[in-house]
C-alpha positions as CSV (number, residue, x, y, z in Angstrom):
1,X,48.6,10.4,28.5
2,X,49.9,10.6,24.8
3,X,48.9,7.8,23.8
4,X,45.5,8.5,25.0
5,X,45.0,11.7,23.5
6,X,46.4,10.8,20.2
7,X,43.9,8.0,20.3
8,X,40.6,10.7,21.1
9,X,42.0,12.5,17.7
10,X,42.3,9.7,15.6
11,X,38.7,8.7,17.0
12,X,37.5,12.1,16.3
13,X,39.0,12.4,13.1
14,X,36.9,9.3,12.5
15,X,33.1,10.4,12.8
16,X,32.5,12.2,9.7
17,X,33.5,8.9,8.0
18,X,31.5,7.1,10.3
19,X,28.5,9.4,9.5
20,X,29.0,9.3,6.1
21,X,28.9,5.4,5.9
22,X,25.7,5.7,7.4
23,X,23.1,4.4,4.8
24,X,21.2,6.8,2.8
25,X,18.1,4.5,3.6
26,X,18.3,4.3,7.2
27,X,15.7,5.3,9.5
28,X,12.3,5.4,9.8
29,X,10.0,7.3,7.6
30,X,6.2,8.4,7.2
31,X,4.4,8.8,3.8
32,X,3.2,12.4,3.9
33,X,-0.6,12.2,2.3
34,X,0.1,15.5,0.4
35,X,2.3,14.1,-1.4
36,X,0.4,11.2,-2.8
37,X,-0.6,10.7,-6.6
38,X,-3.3,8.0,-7.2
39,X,-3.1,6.1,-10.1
40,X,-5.2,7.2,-13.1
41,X,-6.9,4.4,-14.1
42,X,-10.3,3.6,-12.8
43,X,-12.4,1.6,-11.0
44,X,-15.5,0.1,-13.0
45,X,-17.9,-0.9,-10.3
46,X,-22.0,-1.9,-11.5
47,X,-24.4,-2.6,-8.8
48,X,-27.7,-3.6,-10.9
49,X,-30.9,-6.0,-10.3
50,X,-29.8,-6.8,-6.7
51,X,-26.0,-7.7,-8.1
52,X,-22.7,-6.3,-7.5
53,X,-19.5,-6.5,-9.6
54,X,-15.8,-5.1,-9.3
55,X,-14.7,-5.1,-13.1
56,X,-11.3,-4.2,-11.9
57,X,-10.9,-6.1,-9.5
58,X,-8.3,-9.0,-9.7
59,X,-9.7,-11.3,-10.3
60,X,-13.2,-9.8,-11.0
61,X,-15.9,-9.7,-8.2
62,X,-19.3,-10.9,-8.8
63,X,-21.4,-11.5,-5.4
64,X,-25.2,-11.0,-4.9
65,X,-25.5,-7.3,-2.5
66,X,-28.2,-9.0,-0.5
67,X,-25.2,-8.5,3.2
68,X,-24.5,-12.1,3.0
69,X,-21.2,-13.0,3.0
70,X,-20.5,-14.8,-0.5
71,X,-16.9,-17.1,-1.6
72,X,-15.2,-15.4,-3.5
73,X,-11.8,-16.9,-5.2
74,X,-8.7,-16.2,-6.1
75,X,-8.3,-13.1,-3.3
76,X,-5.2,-14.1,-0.6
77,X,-6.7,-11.3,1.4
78,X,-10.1,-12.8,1.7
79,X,-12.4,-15.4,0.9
80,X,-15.8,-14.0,1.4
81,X,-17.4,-10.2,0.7
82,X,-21.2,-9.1,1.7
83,X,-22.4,-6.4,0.0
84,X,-25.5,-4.4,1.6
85,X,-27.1,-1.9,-0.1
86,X,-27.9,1.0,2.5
87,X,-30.0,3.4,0.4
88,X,-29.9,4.8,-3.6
89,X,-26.7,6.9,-2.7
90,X,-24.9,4.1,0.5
91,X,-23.0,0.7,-0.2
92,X,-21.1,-1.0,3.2
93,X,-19.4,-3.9,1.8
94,X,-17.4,-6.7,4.5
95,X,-14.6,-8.5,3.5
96,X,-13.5,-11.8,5.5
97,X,-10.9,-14.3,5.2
98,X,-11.5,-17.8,7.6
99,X,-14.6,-16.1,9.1
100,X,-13.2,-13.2,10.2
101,X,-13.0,-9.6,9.5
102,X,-10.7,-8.1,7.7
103,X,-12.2,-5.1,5.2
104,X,-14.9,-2.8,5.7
105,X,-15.8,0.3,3.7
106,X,-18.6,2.5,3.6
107,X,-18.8,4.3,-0.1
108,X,-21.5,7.3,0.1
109,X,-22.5,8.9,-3.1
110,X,-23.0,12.8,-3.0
111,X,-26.2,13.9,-3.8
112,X,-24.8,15.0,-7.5
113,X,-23.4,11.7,-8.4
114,X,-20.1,13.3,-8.9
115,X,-18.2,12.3,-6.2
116,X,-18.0,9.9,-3.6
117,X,-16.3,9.3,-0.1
118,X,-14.8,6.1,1.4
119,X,-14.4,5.6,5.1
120,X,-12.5,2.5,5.7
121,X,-10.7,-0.6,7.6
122,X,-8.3,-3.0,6.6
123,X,-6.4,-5.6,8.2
124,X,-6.4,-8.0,5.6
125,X,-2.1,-7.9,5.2
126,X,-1.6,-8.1,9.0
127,X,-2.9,-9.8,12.6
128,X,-2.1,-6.3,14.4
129,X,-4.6,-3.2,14.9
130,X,-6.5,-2.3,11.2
131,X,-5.4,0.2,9.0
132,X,-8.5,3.2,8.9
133,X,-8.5,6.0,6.9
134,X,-11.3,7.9,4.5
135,X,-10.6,8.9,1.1
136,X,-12.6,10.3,-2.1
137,X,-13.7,8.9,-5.4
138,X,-14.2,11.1,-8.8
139,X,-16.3,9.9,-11.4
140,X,-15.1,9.8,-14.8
141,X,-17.4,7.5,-16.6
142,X,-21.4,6.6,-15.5
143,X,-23.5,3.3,-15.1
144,X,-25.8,1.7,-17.0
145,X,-29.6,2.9,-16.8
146,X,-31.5,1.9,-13.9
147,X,-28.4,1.0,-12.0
148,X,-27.1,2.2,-8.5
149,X,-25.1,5.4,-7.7
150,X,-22.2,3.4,-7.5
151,X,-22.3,2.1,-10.9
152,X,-19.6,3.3,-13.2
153,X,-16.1,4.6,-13.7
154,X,-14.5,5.8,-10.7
155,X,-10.8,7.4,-9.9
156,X,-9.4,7.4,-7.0
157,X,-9.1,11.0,-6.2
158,X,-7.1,11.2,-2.7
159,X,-6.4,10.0,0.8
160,X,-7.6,12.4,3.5
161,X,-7.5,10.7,6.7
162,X,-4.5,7.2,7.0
163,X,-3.6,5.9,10.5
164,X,-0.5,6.3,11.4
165,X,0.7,2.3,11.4
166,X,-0.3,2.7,7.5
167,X,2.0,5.0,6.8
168,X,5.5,4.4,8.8
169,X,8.2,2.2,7.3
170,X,11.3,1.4,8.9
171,X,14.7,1.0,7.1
172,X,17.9,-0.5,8.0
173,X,21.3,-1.8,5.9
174,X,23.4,-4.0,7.4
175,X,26.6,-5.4,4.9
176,X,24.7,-6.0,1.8
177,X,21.8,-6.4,3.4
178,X,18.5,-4.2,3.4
179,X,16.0,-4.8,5.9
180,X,12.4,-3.7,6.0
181,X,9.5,-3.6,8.4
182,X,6.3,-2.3,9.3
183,X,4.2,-1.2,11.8
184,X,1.5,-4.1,10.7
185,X,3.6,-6.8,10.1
186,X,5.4,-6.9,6.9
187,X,9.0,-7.3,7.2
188,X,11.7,-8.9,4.9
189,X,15.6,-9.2,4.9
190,X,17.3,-9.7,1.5
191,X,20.8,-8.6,-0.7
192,X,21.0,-6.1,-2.2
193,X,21.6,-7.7,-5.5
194,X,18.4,-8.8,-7.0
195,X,18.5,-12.5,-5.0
196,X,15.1,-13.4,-3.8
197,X,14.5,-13.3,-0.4
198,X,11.1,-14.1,1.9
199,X,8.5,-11.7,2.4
200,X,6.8,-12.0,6.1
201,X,3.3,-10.7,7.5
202,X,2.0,-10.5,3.8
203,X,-0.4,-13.0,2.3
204,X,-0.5,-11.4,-0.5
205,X,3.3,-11.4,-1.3
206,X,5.6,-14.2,-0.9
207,X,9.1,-13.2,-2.1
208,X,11.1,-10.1,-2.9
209,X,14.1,-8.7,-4.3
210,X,16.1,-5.5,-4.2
211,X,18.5,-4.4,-6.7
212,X,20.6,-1.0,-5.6
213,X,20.6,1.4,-8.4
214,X,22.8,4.0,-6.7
215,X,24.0,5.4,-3.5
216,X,20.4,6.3,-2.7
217,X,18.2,4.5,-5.1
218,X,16.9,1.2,-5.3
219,X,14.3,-1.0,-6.6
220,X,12.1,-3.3,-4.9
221,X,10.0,-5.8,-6.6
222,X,7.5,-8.1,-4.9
223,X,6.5,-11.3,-6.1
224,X,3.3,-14.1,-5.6
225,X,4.9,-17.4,-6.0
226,X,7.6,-16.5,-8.2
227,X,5.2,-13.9,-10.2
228,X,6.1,-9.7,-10.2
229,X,3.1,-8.4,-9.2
230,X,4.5,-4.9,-7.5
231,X,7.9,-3.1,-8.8
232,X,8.7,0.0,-6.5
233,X,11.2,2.8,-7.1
234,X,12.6,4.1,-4.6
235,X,15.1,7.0,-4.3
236,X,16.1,9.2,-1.5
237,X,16.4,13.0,-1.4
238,X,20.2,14.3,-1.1
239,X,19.4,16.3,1.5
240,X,18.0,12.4,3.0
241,X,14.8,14.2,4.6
242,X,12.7,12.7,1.6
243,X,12.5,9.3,0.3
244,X,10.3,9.6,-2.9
245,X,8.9,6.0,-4.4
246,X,6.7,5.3,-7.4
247,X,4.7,2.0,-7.3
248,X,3.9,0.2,-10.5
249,X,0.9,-2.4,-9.4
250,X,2.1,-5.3,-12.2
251,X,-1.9,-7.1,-11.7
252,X,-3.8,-3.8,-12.2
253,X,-1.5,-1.8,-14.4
254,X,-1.2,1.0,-12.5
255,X,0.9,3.6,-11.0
256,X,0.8,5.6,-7.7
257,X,3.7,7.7,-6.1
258,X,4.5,9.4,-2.7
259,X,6.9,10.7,-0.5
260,X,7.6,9.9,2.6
261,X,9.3,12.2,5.3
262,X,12.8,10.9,7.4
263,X,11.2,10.6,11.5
């Protein structure tokens, strides 16, 4: 009886240890769309004589906006887009990869030409349900004469509407090890040292690696063959209700940060 009681202290006396060895990253956690900054830099979009291009774009888009679907290159999310011109102030664009559908978006101009909103769907990073959402568009620099609505310099303004398997993101340490996953796919494993590990459910990405900065900081940088295109910073709140990140996109040169709330 001793023995046994002895043994329930020394247990009990154990699990705030146990707690506190509990990973700051742990858990899963939901980007709250409040707290989102878009990046800065624009999007230079011209629709003129019957022709669509994404300046931006990387690589840059070039297709004909007659709603045919036309091959488009160096995109691991897709292979073709169709562009259909609606009406003066409504663009639907279609993205597929191997025939099928993985983009839509509807851009509608407001009648001003100040502002423009975005209903979307995206499954071009995963085989499960798409991600839908609708955002906004400010413009900060206009088109050239007799071009489009569309045409000019637009910023991405905010996220209003993002289904919920867009937003969750599941974290778990095990050892040295930091695993990821989504609720579309994306998953990786790797050490928590900087060695490169796979990335799965991405085309887009093919390795990763993760370097710990501190008890409840690291960074996560995601490669294409070998190449950075994404570096993500990633610290968590010491109260660990909040894990804030700020995204660096490597290919576009831009920045965007959020947090995201502990589930």
């Amino acid at each position: 009886m001793k023995r046994s009681f002895l043994l329930g202290v020394a247990l009990v006396s154990l699990l705030p240890v146990l707690a506190m060895a509990q990973s700051a990253f742990d858990g899963t956690w939901k980007v709250d769309l409040s707290k989102v900054q878009m990046p800065k830099k624009p999007d230079v979009l011209v629709l003129k004589d019957g022709v669509y291009q994404c300046k931006t774009c990387v690589p840059a888009i070039t297709v004909k906006a007659d709603g045919d679907d036309h091959s488009v290159t160096g995109h691991p999310y897709f292979d073709t887009v169709a562009v259909k011109v609606v009406d003066d102030h409504t663009i639907q664009e279609t993205d597929k990869k191997g025939g099928k559908v993985v983009a839509t978006s509807t851009v509608t101009i407001a009648p001003d030409g100040k502002t423009a909103s975005v209903d979307f769907t995206d499954s071009s990073d995963t085989d499960a349900a798409p991600i839908t959402g609708k955002a906004t568009m400010a413009r900060v620099g206009a088109g050239p004469d007799g071009s489009h609505s569309i045409s000019g310099a637009w910023r991405n303004a905010s996220i209003q509407t993002l289904s919920d398997n867009g937003l969750v993101m599941t974290y778990k340490v095990e050892g040295d090890q930091l695993m990821m996953t989504t609720q579309t796919g994306q998953s990786y494993s790797a050490k928590m040292d900087g060695t490169e590990a796979p990335y799965k459910g991405d085309p887009g990405i093919t390795s990763v690696t993760v370097m710990k900065t501190g008890a409840d900081a690291f960074t996560e940088t995601d490669k294409r063959n070998g190449k950075p295109i994404s570096v993500a910073e990633i610290k968590v709140t010491p109260d660990g209700k909040t894990m804030n990140v700020v995204v660096h996109d490597k290919l576009r040169q831009t920045t965007t940060s959020f947090a995201a709330e502990k589930q």
